[in-house]
C-alpha positions in Angstrom: 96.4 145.4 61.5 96.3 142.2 62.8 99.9 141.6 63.5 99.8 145.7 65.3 97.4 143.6 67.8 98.8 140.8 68.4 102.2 142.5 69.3 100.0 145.3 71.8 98.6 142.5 73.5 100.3 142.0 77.2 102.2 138.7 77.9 100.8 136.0 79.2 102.0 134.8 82.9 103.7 131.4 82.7 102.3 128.5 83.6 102.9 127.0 87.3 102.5 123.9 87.9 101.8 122.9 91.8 103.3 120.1 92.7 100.9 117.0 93.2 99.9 115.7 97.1 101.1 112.3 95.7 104.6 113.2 94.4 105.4 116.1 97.1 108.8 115.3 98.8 107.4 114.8 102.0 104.9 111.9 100.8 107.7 110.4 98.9 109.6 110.3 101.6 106.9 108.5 104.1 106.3 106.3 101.1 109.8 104.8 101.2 110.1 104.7 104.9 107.0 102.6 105.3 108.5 100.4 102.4 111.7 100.1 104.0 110.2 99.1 107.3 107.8 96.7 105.2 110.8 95.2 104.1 112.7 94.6 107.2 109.6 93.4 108.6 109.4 90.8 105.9 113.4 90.1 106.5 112.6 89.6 110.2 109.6 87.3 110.1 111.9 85.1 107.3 114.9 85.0 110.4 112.0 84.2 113.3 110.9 81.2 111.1 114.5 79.9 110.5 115.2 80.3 114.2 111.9 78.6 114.9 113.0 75.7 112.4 116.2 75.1 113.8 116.6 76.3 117.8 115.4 73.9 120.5 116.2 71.2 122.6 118.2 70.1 119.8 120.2 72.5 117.8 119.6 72.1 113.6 122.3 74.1 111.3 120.1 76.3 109.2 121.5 74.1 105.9 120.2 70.7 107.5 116.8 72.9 107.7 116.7 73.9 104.0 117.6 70.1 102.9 115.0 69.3 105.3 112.5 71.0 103.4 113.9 70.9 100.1 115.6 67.6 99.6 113.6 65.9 101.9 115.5 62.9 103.7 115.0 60.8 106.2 117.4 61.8 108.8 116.8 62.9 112.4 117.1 65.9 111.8 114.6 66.0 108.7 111.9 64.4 110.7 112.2 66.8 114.0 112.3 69.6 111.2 109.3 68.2 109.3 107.3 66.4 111.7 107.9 68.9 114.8 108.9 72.1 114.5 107.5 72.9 110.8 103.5 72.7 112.2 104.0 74.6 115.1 105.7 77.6 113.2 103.3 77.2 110.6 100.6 77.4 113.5 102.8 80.6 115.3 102.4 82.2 111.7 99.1 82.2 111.1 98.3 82.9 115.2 100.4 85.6 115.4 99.3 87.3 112.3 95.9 86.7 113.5 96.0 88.0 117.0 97.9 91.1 116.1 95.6 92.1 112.9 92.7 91.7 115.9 94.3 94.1 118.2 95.0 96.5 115.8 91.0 96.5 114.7 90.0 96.6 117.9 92.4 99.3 119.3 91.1 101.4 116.1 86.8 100.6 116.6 87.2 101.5 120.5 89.9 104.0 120.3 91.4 103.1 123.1 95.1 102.5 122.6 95.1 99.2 125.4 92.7 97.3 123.7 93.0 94.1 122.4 91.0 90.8 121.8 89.9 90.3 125.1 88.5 93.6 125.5 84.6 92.0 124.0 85.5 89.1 125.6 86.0 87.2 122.8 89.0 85.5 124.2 87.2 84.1 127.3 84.3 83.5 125.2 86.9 80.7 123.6 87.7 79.5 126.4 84.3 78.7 127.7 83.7 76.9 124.6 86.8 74.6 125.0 85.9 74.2 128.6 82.0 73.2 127.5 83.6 70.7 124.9 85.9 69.2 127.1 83.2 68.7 130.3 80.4 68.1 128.2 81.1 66.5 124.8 84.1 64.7 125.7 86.2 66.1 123.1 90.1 65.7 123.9 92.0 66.5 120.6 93.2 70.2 119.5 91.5 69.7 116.2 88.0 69.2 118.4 88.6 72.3 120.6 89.0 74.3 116.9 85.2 74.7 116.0 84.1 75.0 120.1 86.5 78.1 120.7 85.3 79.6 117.7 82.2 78.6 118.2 82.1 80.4 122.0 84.3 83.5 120.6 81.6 84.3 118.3 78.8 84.0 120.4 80.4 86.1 123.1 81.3 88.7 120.1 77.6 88.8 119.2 76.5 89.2 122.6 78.8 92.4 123.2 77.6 94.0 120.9 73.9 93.3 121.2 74.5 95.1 124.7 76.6 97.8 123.6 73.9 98.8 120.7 71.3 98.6 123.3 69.9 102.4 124.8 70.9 105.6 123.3 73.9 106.8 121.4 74.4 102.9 119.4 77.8 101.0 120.2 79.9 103.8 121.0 83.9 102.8 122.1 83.0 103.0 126.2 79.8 101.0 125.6 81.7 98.7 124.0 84.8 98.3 126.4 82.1 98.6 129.7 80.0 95.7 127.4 82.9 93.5 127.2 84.3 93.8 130.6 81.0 92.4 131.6 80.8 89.4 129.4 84.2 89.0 130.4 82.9 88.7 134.0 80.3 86.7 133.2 82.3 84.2 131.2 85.1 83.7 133.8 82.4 82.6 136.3 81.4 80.0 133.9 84.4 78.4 133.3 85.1 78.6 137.1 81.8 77.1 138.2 82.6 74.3 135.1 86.2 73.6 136.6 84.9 73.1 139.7 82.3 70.8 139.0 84.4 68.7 136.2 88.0 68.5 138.4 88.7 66.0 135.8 88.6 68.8 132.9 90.8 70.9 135.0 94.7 69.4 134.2 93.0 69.2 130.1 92.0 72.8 129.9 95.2 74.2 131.9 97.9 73.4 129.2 95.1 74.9 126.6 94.5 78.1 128.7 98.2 79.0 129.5 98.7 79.5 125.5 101.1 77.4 123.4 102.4 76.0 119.9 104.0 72.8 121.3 101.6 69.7 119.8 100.1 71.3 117.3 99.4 69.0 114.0 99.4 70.3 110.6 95.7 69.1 110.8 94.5 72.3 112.3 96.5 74.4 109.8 93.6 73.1 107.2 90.9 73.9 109.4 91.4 77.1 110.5 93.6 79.1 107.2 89.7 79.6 105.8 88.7 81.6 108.9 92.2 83.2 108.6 91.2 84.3 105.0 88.1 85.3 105.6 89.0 87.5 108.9 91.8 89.3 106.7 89.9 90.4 103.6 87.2 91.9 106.3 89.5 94.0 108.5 91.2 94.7 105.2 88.0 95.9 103.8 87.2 98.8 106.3 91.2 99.8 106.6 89.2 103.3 105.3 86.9 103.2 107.7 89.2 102.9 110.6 91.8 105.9 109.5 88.1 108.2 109.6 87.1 106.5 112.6 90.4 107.8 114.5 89.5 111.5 113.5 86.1 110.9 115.5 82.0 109.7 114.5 80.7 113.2 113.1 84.1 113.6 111.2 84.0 110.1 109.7 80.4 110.4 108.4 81.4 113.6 106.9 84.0 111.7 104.8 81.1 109.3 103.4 81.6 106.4 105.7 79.0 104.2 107.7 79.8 104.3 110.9 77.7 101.5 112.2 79.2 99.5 108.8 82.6 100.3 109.7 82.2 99.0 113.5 80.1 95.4 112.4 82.6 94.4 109.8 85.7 95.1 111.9 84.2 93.5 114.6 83.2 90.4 112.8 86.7 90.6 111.4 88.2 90.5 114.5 86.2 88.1 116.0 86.7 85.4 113.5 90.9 86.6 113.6 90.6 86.3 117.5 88.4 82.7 117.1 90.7 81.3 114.8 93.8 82.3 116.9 92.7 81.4 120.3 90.9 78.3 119.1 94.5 76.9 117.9 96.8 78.2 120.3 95.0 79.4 123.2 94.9 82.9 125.0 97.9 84.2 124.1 98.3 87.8 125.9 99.9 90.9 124.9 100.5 90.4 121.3 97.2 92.1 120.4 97.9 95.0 122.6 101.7 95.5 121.7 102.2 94.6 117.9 100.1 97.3 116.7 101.8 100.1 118.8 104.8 98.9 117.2 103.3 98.9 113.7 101.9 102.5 114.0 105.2 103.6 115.2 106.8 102.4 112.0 104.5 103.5 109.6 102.4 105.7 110.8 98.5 105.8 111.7 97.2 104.7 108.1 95.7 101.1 108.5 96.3 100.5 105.1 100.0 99.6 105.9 99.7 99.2 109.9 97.4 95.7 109.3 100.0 94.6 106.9 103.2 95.1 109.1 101.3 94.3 112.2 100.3 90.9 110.2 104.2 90.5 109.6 105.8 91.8 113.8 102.9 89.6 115.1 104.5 86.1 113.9 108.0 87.0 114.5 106.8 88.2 118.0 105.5 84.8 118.8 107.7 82.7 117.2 110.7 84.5 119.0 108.9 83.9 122.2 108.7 80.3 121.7 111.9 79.5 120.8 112.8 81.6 124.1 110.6 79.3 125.6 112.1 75.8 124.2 115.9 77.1 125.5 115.5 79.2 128.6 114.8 76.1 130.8 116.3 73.3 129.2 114.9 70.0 128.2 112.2 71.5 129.5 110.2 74.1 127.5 107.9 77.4 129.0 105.1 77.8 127.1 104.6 80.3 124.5 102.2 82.6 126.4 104.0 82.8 129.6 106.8 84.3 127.2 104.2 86.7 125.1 103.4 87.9 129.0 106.9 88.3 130.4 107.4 90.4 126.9 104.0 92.3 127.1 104.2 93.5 130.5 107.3 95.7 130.6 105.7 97.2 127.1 102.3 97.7 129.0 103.4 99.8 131.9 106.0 101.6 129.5 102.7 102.4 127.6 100.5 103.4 130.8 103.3 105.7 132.2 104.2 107.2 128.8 100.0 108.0 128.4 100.4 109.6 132.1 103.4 111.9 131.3 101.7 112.7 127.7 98.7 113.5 129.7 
């Protein structure tokens, strides 16, 4: 009787698996694109250091560079390599890493796609703490200028977003932008009325404004890698955040997140990122605004790999710059930012006019 049922009994359907989100062909496939960009990223930042290490007024073979910092020696060319060149691409490293981590936060809190650092003013705010230290407190070393850029970065930081929080509706991305644009205002009256007052701070302050890696120690590396740290696990932290953030406020608090958490902690991120970068090497322009452009466009919208590979474009865009810089006018250099804006600007209006047509 038993087995009479069991043969009368219909067929079970087989079983159909659907295929998981995480091993579908077309995440697979975005998976090992963004690696292989990662990758030549990584390939391109080790080429940018070599060419930093061994291009300038006096050419270095790459192997005299690797004895150099292997072996040793005592050699010219082992104490230009060492003494020279290493610091300053140690400090375009960490800058440009810096700077373009900054942009890319900032570009994702105000969702504006030409924002960078100087945006909240945190930029100027740097300078007007460098300008303070060298009117007022008679400071005249790079390592000195460190803790008042940062110092003045924060406090305009802080103050932008005090405003911006102010009224109804909290910090929303045009409050923001409209907040900083006035403390930027502000900020470049004071460091006017300062250099106008102290002529004697002027010549001091102009090499530090115009941006550059040339006479940098290994001194400041120490001081400012905590900061560096710091910033990085921060803007690392809300990565989350920021990919909700794009898709709008109502839809981001619909996928769990705190808004307000979000903004304060990239913010603060970027602020101490932006401190530590222009406190070291000044306001360098366009590297905030066009590294992460360039990031997205390799790997896509997720921050969780655009801060990495921006953190990896943004050194090899500076260092390339400089060495541009040592070469172009020869035995003469141009400073670093003057080459970060000759780059930045042809990016910039391709930008505006490709936002115009897509409009």
């Amino acid at each position: 009787m038993t087995a009479d049922r069991t043969s009368n009994r219909p067929p079970r359907a087989p079983l159909v698996r659907t295929p998981s989100v995480r091993t579908s062909p077309v995440r697979a496939s975005l998976v090992r694109r963004r690696l292989g960009w990662t990758a030549a990223a990584v390939v391109a930042l080790l080429l940018a250091v070599l060419l930093s290490l061994a291009v300038g007024s006096r050419q270095i073979a790459p192997s005299a560079v690797l004895d150099a910092l292997l072996h040793g020696g005592s050699s010219d060319a082992a104490d230009i390599v060492r003494s020279l060149r290493l610091p300053r691409t140690l400090i375009g490293l960490m800058v440009g890493a810096a700077l373009a981590m900054a942009g890319t936060v900032m570009q994702g809190v105000t969702r504006n796609p030409i924002a960078d650092p100087g945006i909240l003013g945190i930029s100027q705010g740097a300078s007007v703490g460098v300008v303070l230290a060298i009117a007022f407190a008679g400071v005249h070393t790079l390592g000195g200028y460190v803790w008042f850029a940062f110092a003045g970065a924060g406090l305009a930081s802080v103050a932008v977003y005090a405003i911006a929080t102010s009224g109804r509706g909290g910090a929303t991305p045009v409050k923001l932008a409209l907040s900083g644009a006035a403390i930027n205002a502000l900020l470049v009256s004071v460091t006017t009325g300062v250099l106008t007052t102290k002529a004697a701070a002027l010549d001091e302050f102009r090499f530090w404004q115009i941006g550059s890696l040339a006479g940098r120690d290994t001194g400041i590396v120490g001081q400012i890698w905590p900061f560096l740290l710091v910033g990085t696990v921060l803007v690392i932290a809300v990565a989350r955040g920021l990919d909700a953030l794009a898709l709008g406020e109502d839809v981001a608090k619909g996928l769990g997140q705190n808004v307000a958490v979000v903004r304060i902690v990239a913010a603060l991120g970027a602020t101490i990122l932006t401190g530590v970068g222009v406190a070291a090497a000044g306001p360098l322009a366009f590297i905030g605004l066009a590294v992460p452009h360039i990031a997205r466009a390799l790997v896509g919208t997720d921050h969780r790999w655009v801060l990495p590979v921006a953190a990896l474009i943004g050194p090899v865009m500076l260092l390339v710059s400089d060495v541009v810089g040592r070469v172009v006018f020869p035995p003469s250099e141009v400073p670093a930012g003057v080459m970060t804006a000759l780059i930045g600007v042809p990016f910039l209006v391709a930008l505006v006019r490709r936002k115009a047509v897509a409009a």
